[in-house]
C-alpha positions as CSV (number, residue, x, y, z in Angstrom):
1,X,-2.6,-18.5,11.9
2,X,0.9,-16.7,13.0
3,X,3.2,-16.8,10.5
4,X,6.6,-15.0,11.0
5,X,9.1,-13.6,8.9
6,X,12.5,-12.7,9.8
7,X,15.9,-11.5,8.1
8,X,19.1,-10.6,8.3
9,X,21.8,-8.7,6.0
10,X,24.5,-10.8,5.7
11,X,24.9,-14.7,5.7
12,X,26.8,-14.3,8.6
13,X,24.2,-13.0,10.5
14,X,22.6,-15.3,13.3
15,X,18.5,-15.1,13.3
16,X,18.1,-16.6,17.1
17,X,17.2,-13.4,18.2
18,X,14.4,-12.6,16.1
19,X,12.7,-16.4,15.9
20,X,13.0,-17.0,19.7
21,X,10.8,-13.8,19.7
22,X,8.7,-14.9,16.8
23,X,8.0,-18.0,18.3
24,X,7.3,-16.5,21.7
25,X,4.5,-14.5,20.1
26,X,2.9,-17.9,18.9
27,X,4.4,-17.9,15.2
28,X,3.5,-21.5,13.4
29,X,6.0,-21.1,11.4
30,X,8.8,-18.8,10.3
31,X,9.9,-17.7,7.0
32,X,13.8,-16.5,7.2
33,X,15.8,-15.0,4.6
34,X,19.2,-14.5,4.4
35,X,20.4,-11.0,2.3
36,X,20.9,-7.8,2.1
37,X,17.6,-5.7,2.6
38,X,18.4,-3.9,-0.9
39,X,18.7,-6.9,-2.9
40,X,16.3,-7.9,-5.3
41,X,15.0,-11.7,-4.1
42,X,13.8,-12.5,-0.9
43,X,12.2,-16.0,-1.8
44,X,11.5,-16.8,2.0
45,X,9.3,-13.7,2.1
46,X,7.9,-14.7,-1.6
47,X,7.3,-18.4,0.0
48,X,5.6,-16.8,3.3
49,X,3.0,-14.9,0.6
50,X,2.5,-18.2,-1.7
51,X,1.4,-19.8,1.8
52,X,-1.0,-17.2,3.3
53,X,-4.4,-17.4,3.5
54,X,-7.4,-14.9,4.2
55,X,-7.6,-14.4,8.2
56,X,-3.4,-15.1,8.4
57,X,-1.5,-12.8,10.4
58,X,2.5,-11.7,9.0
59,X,4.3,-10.8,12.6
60,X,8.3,-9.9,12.7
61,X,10.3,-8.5,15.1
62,X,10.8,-5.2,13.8
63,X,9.5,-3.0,10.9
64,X,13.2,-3.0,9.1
65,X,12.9,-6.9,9.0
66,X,10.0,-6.6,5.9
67,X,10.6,-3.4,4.8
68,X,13.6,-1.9,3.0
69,X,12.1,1.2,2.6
70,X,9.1,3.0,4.2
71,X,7.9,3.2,0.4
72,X,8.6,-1.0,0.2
73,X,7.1,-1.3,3.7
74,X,4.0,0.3,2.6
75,X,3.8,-2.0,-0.3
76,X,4.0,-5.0,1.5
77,X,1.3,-3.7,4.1
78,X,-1.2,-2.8,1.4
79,X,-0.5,-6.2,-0.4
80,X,-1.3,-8.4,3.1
81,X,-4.7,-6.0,3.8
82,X,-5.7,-6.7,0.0
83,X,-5.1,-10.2,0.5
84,X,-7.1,-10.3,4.2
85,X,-4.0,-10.9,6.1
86,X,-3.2,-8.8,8.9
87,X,0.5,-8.0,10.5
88,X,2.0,-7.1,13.6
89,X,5.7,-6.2,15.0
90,X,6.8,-7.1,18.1
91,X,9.2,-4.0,18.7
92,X,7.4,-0.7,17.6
93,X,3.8,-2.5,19.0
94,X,2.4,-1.9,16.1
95,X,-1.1,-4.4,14.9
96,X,-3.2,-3.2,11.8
97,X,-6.5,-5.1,13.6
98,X,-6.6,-2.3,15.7
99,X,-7.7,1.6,14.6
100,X,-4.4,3.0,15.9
101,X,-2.3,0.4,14.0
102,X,-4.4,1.6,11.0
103,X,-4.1,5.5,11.5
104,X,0.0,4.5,11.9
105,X,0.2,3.2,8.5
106,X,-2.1,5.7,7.1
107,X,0.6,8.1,8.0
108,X,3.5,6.0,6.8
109,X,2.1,6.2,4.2
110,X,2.0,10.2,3.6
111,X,5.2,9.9,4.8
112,X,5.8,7.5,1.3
113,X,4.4,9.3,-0.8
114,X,6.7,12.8,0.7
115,X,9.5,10.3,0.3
116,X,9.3,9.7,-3.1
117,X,8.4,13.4,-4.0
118,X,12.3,13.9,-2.4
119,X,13.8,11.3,-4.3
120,X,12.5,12.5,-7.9
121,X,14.1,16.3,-6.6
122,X,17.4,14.2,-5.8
123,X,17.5,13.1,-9.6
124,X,16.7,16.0,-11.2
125,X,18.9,18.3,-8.7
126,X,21.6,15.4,-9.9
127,X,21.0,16.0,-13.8
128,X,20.8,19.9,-13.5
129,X,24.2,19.8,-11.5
130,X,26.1,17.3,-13.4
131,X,25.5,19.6,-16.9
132,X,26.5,22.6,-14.7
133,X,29.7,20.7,-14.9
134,X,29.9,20.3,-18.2
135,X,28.4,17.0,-18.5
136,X,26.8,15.9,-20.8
137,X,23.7,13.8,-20.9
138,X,22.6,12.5,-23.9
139,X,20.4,10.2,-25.1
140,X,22.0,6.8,-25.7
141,X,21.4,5.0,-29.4
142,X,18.0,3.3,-29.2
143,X,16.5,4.9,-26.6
144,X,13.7,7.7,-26.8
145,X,13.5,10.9,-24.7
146,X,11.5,8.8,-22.3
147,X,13.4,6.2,-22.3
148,X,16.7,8.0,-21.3
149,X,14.7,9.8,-18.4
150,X,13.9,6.3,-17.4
151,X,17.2,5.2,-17.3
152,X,18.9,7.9,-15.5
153,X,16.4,7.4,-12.6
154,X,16.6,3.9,-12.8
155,X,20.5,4.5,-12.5
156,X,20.5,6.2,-9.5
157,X,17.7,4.8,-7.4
158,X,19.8,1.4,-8.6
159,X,22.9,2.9,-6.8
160,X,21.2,4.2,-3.7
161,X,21.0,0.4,-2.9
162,X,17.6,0.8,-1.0
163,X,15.5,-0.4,-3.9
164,X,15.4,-3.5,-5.5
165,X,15.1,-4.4,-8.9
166,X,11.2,-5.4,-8.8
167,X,10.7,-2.2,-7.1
168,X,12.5,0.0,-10.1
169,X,10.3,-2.2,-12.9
170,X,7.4,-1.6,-11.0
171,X,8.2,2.0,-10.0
172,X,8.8,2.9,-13.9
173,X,6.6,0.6,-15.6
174,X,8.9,-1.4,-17.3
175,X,10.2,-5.1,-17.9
176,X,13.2,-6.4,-15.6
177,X,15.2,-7.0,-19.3
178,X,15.0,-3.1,-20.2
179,X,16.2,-2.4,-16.0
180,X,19.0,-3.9,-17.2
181,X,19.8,-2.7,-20.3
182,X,19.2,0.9,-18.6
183,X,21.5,0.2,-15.8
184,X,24.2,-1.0,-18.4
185,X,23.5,1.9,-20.6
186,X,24.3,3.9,-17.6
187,X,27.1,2.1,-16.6
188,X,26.1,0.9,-13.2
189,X,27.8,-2.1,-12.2
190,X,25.3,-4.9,-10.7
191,X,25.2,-6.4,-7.8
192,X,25.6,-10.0,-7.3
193,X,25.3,-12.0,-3.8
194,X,22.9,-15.1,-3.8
195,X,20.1,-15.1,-1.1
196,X,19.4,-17.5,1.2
197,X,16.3,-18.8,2.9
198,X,14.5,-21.3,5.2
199,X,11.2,-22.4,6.9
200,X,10.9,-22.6,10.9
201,X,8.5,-25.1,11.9
């Protein structure tokens, strides 16, 4: 079976676009969402994955639709293929049943894996240039040397707004609670807006 998944960033957003093209391409039904790509719930793509089953195909419109990363794309990619569910997108022309689908994501994901390499530079160019300043960074009350590295990079990859919180814990191994304690350690003010979400049929 089809099954399509769309979103947009803002509630204001209007989906017509992407589910007249969804259902074009034979969708069943269509699971919509209604946030911002960095926030941290998406419950009509966590309903879309509740409802798949081996042999299902995921198809959107573009790649940025699922993904909010290339790093979170690939997740989501290697979580359908472990489940037996293939995907397509309409826009880049890109279907994992075929080899060159497959040899695309096998270079998205090198490309992850460079990305991530970049963003652990970022935070540890960040830490080096903030004590040049005279900053400094100790470690909070509680917390052990590993835990403070934790929550500085859980700080800032918090504040770049591409990641979401399940992405973080997952990322650095730890409960959602201690994300938050870290990211109120570090002062970093949450963000807020409810998501919304419906099924197409």
């Amino acid at each position: 079976m089809l099954l399509g998944y769309s979103r947009v960033s803002t509630n204001d957003q209007n989906l017509d676009l992407q589910i007249n093209n969804l259902k074009q391409a034979g969708c069943k039904k269509i699971y919509t969402d209604k946030i911002s790509g960095a926030k941290s719930q998406r419950p009509g793509l966590e309903k879309l994955f509740e409802n798949l089953r081996p042999g299902d195909t995921v198809v959107v419109w573009k790649l940025d639709r699922l993904g909010r990363s290339l790093t979170d794309l690939i997740k989501i990619i290697n979580k359908l293929h472990k489940k037996e569910i293939t995907f397509k997108s309409l826009t880049e022309n890109i279907d994992t049943t075929t080899p060159s689908g497959k040899l695309i994501f096998h270079i998205f994901g090198s490309l992850a894996e460079f990305e991530r390499g970049l963003i652990k530079e970022r935070i540890t160019a960040g830490i080096e240039a903030a004590r040049a300043k005279g900053i400094k960074i100790g470690r909070a009350k509680g917390l052990t040397k590993e835990a403070e590295k934790k929550a500085i990079i859980a700080a800032a990859l918090y504040e770049k707004n591409k990641w979401n919180t399940k992405e973080i814990c997952t990322q650095l191994n730890i409960a959602r609670g201690t994300l938050y304690k870290y990211l109120k350690l570090q002062k970093v003010k949450l963000r807020s807006e409810e998501p919304k979400f419906e099924i197409i049929e």
